[in-house]
N, CA, C and O of each residue as an XYZ file, in Angstrom:
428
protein
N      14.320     79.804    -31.790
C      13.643     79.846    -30.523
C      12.325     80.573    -30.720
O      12.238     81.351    -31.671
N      11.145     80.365    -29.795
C       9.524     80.795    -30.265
C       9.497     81.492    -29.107
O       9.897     80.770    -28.194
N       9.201     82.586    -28.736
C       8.419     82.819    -27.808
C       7.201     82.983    -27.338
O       6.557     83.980    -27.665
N       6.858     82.353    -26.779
C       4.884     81.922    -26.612
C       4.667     83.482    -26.537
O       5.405     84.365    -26.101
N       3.165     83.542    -27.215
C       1.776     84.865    -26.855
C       0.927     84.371    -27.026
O       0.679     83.166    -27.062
N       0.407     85.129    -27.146
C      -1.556     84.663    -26.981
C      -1.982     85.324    -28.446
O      -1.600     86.364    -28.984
N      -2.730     84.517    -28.788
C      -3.145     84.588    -30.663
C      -2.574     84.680    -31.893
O      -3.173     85.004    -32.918
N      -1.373     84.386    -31.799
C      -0.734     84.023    -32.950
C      -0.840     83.225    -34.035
O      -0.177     82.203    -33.855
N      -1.274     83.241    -34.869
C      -1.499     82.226    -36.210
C      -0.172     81.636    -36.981
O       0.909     81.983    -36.505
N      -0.160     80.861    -38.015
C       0.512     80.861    -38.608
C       0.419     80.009    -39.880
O      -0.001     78.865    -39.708
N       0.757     80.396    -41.192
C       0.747     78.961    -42.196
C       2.068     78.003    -42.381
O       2.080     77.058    -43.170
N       3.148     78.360    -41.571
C       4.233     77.728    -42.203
C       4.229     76.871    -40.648
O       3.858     77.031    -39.485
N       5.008     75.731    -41.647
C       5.121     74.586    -40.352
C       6.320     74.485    -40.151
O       7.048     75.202    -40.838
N       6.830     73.734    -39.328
C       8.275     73.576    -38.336
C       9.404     72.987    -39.840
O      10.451     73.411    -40.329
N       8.407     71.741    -40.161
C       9.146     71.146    -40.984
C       9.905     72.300    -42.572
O      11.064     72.465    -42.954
N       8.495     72.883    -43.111
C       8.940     73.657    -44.022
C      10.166     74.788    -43.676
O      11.012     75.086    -44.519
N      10.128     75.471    -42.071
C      11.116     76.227    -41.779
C      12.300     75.483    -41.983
O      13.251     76.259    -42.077
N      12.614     74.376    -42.082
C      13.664     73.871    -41.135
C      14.200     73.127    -42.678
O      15.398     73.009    -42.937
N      13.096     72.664    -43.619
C      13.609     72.655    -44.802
C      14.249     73.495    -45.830
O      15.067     73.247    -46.715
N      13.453     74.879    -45.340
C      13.950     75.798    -46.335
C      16.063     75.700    -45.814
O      17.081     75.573    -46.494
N      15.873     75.804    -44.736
C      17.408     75.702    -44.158
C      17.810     74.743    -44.841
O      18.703     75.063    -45.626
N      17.492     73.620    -44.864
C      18.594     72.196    -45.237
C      18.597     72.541    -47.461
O      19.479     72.366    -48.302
N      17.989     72.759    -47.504
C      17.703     73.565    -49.387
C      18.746     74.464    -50.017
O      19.123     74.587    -51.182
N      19.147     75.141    -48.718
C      20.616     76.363    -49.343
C      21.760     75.817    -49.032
O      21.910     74.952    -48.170
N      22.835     76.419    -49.894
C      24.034     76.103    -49.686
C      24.052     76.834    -48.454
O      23.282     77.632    -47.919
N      25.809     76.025    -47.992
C      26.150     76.493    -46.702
C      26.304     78.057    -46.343
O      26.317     78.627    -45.252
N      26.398     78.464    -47.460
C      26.360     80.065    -47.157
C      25.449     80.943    -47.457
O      25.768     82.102    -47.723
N      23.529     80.314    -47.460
C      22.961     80.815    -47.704
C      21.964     80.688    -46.661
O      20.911     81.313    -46.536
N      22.315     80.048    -46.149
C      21.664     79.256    -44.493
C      21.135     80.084    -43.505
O      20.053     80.063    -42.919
N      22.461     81.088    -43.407
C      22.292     82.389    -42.593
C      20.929     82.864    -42.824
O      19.909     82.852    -42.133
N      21.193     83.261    -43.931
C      20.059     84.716    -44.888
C      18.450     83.787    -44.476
O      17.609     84.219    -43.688
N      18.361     82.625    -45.145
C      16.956     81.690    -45.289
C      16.431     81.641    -43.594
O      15.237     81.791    -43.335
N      17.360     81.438    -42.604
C      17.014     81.347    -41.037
C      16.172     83.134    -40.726
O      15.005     83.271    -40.360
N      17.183     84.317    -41.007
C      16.991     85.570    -40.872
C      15.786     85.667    -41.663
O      14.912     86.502    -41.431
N      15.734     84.775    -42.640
C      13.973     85.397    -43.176
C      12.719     85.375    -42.505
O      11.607     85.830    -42.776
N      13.248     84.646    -41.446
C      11.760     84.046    -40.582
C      11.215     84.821    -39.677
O      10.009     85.067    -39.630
N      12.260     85.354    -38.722
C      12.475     86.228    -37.788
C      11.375     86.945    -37.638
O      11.315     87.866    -38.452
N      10.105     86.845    -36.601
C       9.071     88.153    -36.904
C       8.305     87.440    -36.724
O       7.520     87.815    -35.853
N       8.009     86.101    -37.315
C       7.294     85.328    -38.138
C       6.331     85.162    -36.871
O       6.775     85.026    -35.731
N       4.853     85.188    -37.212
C       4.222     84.791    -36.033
C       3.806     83.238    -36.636
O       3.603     82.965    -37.819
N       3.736     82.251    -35.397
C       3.895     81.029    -35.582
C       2.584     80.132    -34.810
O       2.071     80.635    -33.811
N       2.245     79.231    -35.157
C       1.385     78.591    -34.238
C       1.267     76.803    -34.479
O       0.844     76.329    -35.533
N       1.728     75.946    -33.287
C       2.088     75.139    -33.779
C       1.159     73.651    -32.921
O       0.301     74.113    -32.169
N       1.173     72.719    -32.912
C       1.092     71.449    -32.152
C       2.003     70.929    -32.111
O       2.572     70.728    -33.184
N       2.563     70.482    -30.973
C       3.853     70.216    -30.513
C       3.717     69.216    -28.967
O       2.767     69.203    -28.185
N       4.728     68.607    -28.903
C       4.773     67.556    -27.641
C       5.359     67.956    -26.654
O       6.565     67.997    -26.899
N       5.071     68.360    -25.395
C       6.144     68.744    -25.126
C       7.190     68.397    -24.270
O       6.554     68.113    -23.255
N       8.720     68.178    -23.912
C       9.582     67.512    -23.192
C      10.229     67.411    -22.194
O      10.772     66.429    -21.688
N      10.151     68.967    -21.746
C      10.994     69.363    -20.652
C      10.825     70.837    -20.401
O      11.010     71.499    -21.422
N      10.559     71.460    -19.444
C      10.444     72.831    -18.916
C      11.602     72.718    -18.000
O      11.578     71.870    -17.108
N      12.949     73.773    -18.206
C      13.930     73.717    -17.612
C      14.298     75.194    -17.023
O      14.574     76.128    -17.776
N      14.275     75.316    -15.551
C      14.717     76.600    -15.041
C      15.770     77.565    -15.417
O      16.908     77.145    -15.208
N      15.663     78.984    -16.018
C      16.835     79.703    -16.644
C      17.277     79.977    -15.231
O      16.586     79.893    -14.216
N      19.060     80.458    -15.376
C      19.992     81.003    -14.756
C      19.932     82.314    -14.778
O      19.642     82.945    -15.795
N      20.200     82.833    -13.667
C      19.878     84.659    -12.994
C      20.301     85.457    -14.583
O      19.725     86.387    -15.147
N      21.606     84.624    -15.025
C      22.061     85.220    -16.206
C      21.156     85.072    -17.675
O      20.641     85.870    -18.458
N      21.277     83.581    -17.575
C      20.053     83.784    -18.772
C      18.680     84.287    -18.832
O      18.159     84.610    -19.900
N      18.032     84.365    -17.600
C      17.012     85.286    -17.528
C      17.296     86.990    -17.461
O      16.364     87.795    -17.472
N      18.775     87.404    -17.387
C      18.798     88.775    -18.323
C      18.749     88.986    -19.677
O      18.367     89.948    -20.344
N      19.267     87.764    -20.003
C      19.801     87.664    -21.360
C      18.290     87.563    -22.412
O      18.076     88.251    -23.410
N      17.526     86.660    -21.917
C      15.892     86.413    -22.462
C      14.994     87.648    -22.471
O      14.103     87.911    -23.278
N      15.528     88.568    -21.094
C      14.225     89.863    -21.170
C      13.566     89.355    -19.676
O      12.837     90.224    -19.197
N      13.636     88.591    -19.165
C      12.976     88.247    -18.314
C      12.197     86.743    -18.359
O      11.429     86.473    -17.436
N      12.374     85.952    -19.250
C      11.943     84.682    -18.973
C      12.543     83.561    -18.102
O      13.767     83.427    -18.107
N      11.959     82.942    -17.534
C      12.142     82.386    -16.338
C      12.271     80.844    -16.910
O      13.121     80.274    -16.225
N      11.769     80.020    -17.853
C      12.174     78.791    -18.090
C      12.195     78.935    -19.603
O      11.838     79.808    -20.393
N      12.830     77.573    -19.706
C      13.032     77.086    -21.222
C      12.018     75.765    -21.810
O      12.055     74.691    -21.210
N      11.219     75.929    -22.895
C      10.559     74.957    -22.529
C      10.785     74.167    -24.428
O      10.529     74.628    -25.541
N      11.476     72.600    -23.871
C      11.542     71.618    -25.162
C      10.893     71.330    -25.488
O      10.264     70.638    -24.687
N      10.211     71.445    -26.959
C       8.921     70.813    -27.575
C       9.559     70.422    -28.800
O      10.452     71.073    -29.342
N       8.817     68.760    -29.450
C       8.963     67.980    -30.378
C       7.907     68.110    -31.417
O       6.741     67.953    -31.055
N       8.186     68.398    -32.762
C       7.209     68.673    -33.725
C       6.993     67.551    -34.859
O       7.635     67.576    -35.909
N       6.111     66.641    -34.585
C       6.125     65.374    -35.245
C       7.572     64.289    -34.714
O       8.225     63.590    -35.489
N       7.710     64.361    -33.816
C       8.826     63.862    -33.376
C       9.973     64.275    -34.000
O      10.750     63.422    -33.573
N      10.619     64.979    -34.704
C      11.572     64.798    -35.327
C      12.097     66.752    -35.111
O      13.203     67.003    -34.633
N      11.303     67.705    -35.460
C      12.292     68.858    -35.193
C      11.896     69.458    -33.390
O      10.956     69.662    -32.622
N      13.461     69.525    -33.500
C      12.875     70.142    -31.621
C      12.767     71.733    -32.074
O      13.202     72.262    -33.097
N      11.938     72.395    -30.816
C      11.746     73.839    -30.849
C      11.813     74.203    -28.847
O      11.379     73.759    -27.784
N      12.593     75.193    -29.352
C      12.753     75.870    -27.980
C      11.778     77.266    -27.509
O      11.367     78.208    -28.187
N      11.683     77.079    -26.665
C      11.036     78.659    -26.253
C      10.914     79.225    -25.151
O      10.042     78.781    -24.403
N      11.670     80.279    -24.734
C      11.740     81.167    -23.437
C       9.938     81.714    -22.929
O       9.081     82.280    -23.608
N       9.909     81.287    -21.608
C       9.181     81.827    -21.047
C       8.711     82.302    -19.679
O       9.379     81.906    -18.723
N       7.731     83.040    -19.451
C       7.447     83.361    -18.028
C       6.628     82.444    -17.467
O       5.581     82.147    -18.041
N       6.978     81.869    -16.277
C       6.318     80.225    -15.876
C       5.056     81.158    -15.383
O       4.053     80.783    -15.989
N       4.809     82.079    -14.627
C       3.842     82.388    -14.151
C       2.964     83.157    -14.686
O       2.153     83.718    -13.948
N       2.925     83.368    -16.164
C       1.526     83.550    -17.155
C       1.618     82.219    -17.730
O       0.820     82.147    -18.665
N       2.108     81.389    -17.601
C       1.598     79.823    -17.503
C       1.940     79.087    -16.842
O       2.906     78.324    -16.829
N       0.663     79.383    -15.854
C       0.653     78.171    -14.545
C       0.587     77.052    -14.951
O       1.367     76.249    -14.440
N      -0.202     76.643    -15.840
C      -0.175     75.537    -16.248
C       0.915     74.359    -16.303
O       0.615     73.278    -15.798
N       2.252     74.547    -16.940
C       3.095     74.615    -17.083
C       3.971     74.174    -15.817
O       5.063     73.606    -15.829
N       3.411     74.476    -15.016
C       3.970     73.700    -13.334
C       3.507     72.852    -13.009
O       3.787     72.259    -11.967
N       2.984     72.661    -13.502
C       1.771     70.715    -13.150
C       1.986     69.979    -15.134
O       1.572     68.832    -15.302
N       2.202     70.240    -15.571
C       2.428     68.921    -16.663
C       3.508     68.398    -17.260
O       4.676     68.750    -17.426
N       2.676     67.242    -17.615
C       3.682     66.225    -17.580
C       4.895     65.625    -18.960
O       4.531     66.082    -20.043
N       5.644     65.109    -19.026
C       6.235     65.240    -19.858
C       5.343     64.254    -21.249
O       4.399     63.503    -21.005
N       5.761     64.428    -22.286
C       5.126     64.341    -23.520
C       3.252     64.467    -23.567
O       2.247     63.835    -23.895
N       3.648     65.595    -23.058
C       1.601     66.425    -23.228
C       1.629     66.677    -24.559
O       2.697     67.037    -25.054
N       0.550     66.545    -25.315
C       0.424     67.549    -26.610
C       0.177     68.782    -25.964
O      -0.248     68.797    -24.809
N       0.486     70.198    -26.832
C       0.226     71.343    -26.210
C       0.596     72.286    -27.580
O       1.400     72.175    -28.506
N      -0.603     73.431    -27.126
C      -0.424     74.510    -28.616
C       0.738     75.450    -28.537
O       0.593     76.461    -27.851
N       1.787     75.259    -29.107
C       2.692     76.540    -28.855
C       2.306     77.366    -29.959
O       2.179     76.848    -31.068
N       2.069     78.809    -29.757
C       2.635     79.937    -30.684
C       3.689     80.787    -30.101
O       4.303     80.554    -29.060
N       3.804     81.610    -30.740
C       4.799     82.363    -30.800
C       4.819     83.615    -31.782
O       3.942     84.022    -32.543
N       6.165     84.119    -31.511
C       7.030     84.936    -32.474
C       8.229     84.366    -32.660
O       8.838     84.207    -31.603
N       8.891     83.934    -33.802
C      10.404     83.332    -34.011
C      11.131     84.701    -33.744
O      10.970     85.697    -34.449
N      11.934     84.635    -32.663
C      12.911     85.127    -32.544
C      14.434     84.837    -32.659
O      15.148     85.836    -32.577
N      14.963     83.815    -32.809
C      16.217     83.236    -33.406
C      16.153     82.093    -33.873
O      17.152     81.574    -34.373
């Protein structure tokens, strides 16, 4: 999961994360995911669906208010918790927008 900020860079792409995963044995999967963690990220992405969190999952997030599905070359999805109202934007568009996500990988 990414959570959007403002200026985040990054050199590694969705695909290479997501390869290093499919590269280890099954019991090394864990460790290669936990390496990322921190990672500031910055990506182009499509995006699919902005979906309202539950009273509960917005404790559980810290306070983010939606979930938002984005497609990275069509093929890896990425999730990311956020606050709809430091992006207004985000309430008016439409489904498969291109749009810049960054982040921090947090799980």
């Amino acid at each position: 999961m990414v959570v959007l900020c403002v200026g985040c860079r990054s050199l590694f792409t969705v695909g290479a994360i997501v390869n290093t995963g499919r590269i280890r044995t099954l019991f090394q999967r864990d460790a290669a995911r936990e390496a990322y963690l921190g990672l500031k990220v910055h990506w182009a992405v499509t995006l699919f669906d902005v979906i309202e969190l539950s009273e509960y999952s917005r404790k559980r997030t810290g306070g983010a208010t939606h979930t938002l599905s984005a497609r990275f070359k069509k093929f890896e999805v990425i999730l990311a918790d956020v606050y709809i109202e430091r992006f207004p934007r985000l309430k008016t568009i439409h489904e498969r927008t291109p749009i810049q996500m960054s982040g921090t990988i947090a799980s």
